[in-house]
LUMGUFI-849969 format. One record per residue: residue in one letter; z, y, x of N, C-alpha, C in turn. Coordinates in steps of 0.2 Angstrom, whole numbers, plus 5000, padded with zeros to 4 digits. Atoms other than C-alpha are relative to their C-alpha. Example, Ala and Ser with C-alpha at 12.3 -4.5 7.8 and 13.67 -1.06 7.14 Angstrom:
residues 2
a500049945004503949785062500050065004;s499949944996503649955068500350054996;
END
This chain:
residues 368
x500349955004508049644973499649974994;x500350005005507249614956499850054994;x500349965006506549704941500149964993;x499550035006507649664926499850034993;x500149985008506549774911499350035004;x500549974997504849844913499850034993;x500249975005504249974898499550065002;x500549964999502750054898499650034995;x500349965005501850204888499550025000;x500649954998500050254887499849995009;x500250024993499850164903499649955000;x500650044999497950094906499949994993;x500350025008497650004891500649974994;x499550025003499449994884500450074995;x499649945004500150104871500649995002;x499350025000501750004873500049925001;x500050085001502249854880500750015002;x499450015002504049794883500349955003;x500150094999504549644895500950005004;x499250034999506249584899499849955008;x500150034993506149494918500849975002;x499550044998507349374927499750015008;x500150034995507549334945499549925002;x500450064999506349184951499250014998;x500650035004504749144942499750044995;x500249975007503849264930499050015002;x500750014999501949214926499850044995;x500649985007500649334913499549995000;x500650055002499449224908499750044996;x500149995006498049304899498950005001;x500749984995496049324901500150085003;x500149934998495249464909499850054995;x500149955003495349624902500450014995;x499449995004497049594892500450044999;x499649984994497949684904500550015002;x499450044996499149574913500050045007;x500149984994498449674929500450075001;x500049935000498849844922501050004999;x499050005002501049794919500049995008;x499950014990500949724940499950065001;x500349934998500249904942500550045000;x499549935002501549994934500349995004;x499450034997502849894943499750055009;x500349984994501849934960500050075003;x499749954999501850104956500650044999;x499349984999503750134954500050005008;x499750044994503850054971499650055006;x500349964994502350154981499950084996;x500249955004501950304968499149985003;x500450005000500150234969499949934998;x500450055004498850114962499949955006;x500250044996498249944971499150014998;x500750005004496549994961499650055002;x500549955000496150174961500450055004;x499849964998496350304969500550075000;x499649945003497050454959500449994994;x499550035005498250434944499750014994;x500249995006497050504932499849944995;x500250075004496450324927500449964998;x499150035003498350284924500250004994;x499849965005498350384909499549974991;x500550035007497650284891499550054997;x500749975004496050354884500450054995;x499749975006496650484872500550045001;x499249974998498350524880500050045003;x500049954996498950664888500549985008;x499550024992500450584899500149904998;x500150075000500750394904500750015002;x499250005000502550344904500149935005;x499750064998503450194917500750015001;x499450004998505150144915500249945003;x500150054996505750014926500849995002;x499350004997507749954928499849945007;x500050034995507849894946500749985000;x499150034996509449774952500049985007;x499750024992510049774971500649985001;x499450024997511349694978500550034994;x499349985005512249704960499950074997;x499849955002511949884957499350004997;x500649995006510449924941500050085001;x500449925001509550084943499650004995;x500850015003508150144931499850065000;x500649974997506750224936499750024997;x500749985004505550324925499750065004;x500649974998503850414930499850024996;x500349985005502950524920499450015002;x500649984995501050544925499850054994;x500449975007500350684915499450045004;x500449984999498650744915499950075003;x500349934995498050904928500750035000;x499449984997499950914931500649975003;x499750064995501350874941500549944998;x499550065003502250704938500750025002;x499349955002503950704933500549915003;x499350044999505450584939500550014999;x499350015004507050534932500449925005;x499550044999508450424940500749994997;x499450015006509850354927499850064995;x499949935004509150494915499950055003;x500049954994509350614928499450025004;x500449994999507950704933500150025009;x499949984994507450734952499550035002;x500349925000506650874960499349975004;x500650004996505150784969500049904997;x500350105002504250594961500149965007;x499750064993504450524980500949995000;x499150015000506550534978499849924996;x499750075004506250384969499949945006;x500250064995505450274983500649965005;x499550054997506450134991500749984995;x499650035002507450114976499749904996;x500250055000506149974973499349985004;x500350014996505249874986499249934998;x500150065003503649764981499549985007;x500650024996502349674992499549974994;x500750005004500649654982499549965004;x500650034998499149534985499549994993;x500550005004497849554975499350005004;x500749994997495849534976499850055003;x500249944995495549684981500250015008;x499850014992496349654997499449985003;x500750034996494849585003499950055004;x500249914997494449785009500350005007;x499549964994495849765022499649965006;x500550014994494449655033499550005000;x500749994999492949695027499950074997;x500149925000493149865022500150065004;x500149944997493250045028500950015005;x499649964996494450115042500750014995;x499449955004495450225028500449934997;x499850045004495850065019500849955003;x499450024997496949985032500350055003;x499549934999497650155037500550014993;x499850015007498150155018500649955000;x499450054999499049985022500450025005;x499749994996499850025035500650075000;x499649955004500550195027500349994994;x499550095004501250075013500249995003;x499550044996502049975023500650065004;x499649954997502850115033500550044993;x499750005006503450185016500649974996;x499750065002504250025011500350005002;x499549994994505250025026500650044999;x499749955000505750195025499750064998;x500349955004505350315011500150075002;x500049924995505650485024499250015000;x500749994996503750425028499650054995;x500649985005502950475011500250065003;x500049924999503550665016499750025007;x500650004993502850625035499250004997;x500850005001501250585027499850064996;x500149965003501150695015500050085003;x500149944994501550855028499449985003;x500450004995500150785040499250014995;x500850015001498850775026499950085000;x499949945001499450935021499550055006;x500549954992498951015038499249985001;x500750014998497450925041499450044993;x500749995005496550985023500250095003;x499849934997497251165030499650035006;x500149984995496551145047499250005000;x500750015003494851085040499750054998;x500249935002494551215030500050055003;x500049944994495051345044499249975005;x500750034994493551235056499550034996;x500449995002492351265041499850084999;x500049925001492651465037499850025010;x500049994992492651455059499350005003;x500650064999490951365058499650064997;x500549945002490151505047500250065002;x499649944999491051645053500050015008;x500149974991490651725073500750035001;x499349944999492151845069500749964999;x499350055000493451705066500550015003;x499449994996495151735073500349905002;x499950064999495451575082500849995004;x499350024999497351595086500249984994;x499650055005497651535068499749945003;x500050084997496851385075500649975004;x499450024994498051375088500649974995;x499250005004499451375075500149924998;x499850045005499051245065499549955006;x500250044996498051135081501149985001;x499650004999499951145085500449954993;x499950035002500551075069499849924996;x500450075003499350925065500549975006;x499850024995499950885084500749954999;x499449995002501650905079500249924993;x500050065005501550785062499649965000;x500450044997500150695068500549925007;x499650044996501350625083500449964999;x499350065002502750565072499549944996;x500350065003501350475060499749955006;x500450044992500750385076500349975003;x499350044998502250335083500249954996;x499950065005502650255067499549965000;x500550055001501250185065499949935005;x500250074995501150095082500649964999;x499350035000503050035080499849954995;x500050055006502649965063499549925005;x500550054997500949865071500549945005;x499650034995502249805086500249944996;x499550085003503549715073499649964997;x500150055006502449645061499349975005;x500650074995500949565075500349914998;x499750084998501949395078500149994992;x499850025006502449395059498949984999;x500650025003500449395055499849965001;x500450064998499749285067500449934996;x499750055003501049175061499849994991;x500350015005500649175044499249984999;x500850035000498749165046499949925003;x500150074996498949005059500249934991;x499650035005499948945044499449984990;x500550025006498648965028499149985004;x500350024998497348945041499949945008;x499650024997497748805053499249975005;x500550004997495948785059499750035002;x500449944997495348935063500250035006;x499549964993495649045078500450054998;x499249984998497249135083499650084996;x499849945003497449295071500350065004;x499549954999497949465079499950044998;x500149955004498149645075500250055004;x499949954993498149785088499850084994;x500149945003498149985082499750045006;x500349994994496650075090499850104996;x499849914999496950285092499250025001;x500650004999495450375092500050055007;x500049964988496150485110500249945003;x499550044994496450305117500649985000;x499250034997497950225125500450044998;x499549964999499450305119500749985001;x499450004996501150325127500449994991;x499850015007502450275113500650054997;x499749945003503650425113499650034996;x500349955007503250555099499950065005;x500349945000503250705110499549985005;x500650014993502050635125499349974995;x500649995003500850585110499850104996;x500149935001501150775103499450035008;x500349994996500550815121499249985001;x500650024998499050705121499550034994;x500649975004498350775104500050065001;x500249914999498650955109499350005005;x500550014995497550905124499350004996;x500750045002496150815115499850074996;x500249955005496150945102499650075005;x500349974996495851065116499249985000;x500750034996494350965123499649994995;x500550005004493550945108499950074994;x500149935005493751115100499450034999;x500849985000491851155102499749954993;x500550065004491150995095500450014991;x499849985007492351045078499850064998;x500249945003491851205077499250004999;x500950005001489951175078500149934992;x500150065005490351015067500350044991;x499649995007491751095054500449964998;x499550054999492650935055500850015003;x499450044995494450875061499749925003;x499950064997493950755074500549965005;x499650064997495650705081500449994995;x499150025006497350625072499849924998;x499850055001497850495064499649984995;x500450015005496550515050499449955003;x500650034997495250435062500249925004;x499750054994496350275069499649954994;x500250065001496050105065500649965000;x499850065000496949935062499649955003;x500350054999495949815073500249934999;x500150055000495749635068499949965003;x500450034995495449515078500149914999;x499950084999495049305077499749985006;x500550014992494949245094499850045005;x500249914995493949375104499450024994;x500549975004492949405090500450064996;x499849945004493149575079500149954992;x500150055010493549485058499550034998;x500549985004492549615051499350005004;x500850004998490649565054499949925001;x500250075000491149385059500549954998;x499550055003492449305049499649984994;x500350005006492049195036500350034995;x499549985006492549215018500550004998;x499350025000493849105020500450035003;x499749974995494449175035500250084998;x500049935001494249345028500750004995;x499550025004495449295013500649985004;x499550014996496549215024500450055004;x499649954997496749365036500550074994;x499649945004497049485021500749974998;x499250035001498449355015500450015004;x499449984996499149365032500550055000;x499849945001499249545031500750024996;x499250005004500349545017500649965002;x499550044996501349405023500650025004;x499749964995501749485037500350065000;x499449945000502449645031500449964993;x499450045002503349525018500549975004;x499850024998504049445031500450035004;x499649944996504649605043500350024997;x499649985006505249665026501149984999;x499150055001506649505024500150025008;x499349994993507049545042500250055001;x499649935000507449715040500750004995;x499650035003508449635027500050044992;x500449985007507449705012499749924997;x500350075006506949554997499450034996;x500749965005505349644989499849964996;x500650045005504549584975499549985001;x500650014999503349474977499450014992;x500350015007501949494966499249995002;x500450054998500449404966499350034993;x500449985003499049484956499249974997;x500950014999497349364951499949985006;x500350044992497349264968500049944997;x500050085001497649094964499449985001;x500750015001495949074958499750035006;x500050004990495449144976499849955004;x499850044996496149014985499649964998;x500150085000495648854990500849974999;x499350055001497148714989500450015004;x499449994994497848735006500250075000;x499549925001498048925004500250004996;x499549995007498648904986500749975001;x499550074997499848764994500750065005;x499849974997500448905007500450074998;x499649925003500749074997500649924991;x499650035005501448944983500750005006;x499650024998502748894998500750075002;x499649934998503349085003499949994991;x499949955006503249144984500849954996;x499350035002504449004980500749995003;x499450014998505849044991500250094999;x500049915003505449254985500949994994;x499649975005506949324975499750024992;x500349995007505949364962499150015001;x500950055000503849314959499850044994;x500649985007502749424946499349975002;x500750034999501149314946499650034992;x500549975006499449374934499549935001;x500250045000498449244930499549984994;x500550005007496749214917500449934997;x499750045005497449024914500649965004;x499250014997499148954917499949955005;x500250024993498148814929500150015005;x500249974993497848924942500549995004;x499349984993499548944948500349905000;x499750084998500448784957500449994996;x499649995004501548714946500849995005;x499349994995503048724960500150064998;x499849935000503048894955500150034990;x499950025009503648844937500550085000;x499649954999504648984930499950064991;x500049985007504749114913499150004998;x500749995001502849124906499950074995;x500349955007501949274895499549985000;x500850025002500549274886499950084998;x500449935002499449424886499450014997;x500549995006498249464872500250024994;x500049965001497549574863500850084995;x499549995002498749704865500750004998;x499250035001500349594865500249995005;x499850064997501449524877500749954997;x499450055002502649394872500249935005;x499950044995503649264882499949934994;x500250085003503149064878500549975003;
END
């Protein structure tokens, strides 16, 4: 899989850029604030229908514009798609496949798969809960684009069931069999996000540890457990339905006094762990960098064994790294099918990882 044209309109700080791609090797060298950062993005978002940066699409959208445009021909095994997005301002975005418009912007997903490292990774061991839930629903995605409509139904319910808690919360006369209803449906799409979730953790453990031993060769042993917040769960879908009907039960009080959802999958975690220690709180900075590389790694690496080639893309790391982890992500990125690296100066990157270059400034890109 590769990305054979990339054109972008009114997206971040590009009125129009325009880049021609090959399989192998493509570097945009430029300083900060060119925005070499913001073409990886677009690409990024073909692939998830989300940022690696922000959170909503409104910061997508160029200062002054009303809509931001990405077009993007994908090639698989021989066959060229092209993909356009349309983000438009306090409306719904629009999707096109070959010209052809499609009835919902997730239709597009899975016809390109990327895996991303960038700085901001750092979040995924010293930041918040949400943030490795987040990766882990990417990845799930990436695998199998059904999930975006699982997740998307589970949020759906839980901003539903929330609101019913707080009209319940001030309200004595409440009718609490709509609770019932929709206690039922979180349960229900809560179960399958859950199941997925722990199935993905399964495959890709042994991939991680393995890559962390590998950018980290003296530190301690890396793993990655997923922790529920009703506890142990059984791995079927309907015997987790069962457990959260339960919980939900048992804490039905404590949500109505609160106004909250406090069961589901919005509440789990990714645990980390170096050795017996927890990462976040006692890993160093290295270590921290290292685990987040793993992460990615690791769902690169479960990726090629589903028998998926994602784009590697490489976002503003280099400079990161020390030598032995530059030495390590240089050795996966050069056996990748295709490598979009960003980078302030053409130094940073190994020169094993030779390959087309641009230059980004002001406002230009151009291949050297």
């Amino acid at each position: 899989m590769h990305v054979r044209h990339l054109q972008v309109s009114d997206f971040r700080s590009w009125e129009l850029a325009d880049l021609a791609f090959e399989p192998g090797v493509s570097v945009l060298v430029g300083r900060n604030g060119q925005g070499k950062t913001n073409l990886v993005e677009a690409i990024g978002y073909v692939a998830t229908l989300g940022s690696h940066r922000v959170a909503t699409d409104a910061p997508l959208i160029r200062h002054g514009a009303q809509r931001a445009v990405v077009r993007t021909a994908v090639v698989n095994d021989d066959r060229e798609l092209l993909v356009e997005l349309e983000i438009t301002a306090g409306k719904s975005n629009r999707a096109r496949i070959n010209r052809g418009p499609v009835p919902r912007p997730r239709d597009v997903l899975g016809i390109l798969r990327t895996v991303l490292f960038a700085p901001e990774d750092l979040s995924l061991v010293r930041g918040d809960p949400g943030d490795r839930r987040r990766f882990l629903d990417e990845m799930l995605v990436l695998r199998a684009p059904r999930f975006a409509g699982v997740r998307s139904d589970y949020d759906r319910v839980l901003k539903q069931r929330s609101a019913l808690l707080k009209t319940v919360k001030h309200s004595r006369s409440a009718d609490l069999s709509t609770l019932d209803v929709w206690d039922g449906h979180l349960a229900k799409h809560g179960a399958e996000l859950l199941a997925a979730r722990m199935k993905l953790v399964r495959d890709m453990a042994d991939h991680v540890t393995s890559a962390y031993a590998e950018v980290a060769p003296e530190s301690r042993p890396a793993l990655i457990s997923y922790r529920s917040s009703v506890g142990e769960l059984p791995e079927d879908k309907e015997s987790i339905e069962d457990l959260l009907l339960a919980e939900l039960d048992r804490v039905r009080r404590q949500e109505i006094e609160r106004g909250v959802c406090l069961v589901g999958p919005h509440r789990d975690d990714l645990d980390l762990t170096l050795g017996e220690l927890p990462a976040k709180g006692y890993a160093s900075h290295g270590e921290s960098w290292s685990f987040a590389l793993a992460l990615r790694l690791g769902g690169y690496e479960l990726m090629r064994v589903d028998g998926i080639e994602p784009v590697l893309v490489l976002d503003d790391v280099f400079a990161e790294l020390d030598r032995g982890r530059r030495q390590q992500l240089a050795k996966v990125a050069a056996a990748a099918e295709q490598v979009l690296i960003t980078a302030a100066v053409a130094e940073d990157v190994p020169e094993e990882l030779s390959g087309a270059r641009f230059e980004v400034h002001g406002g230009e890109v151009r291949r050297v």
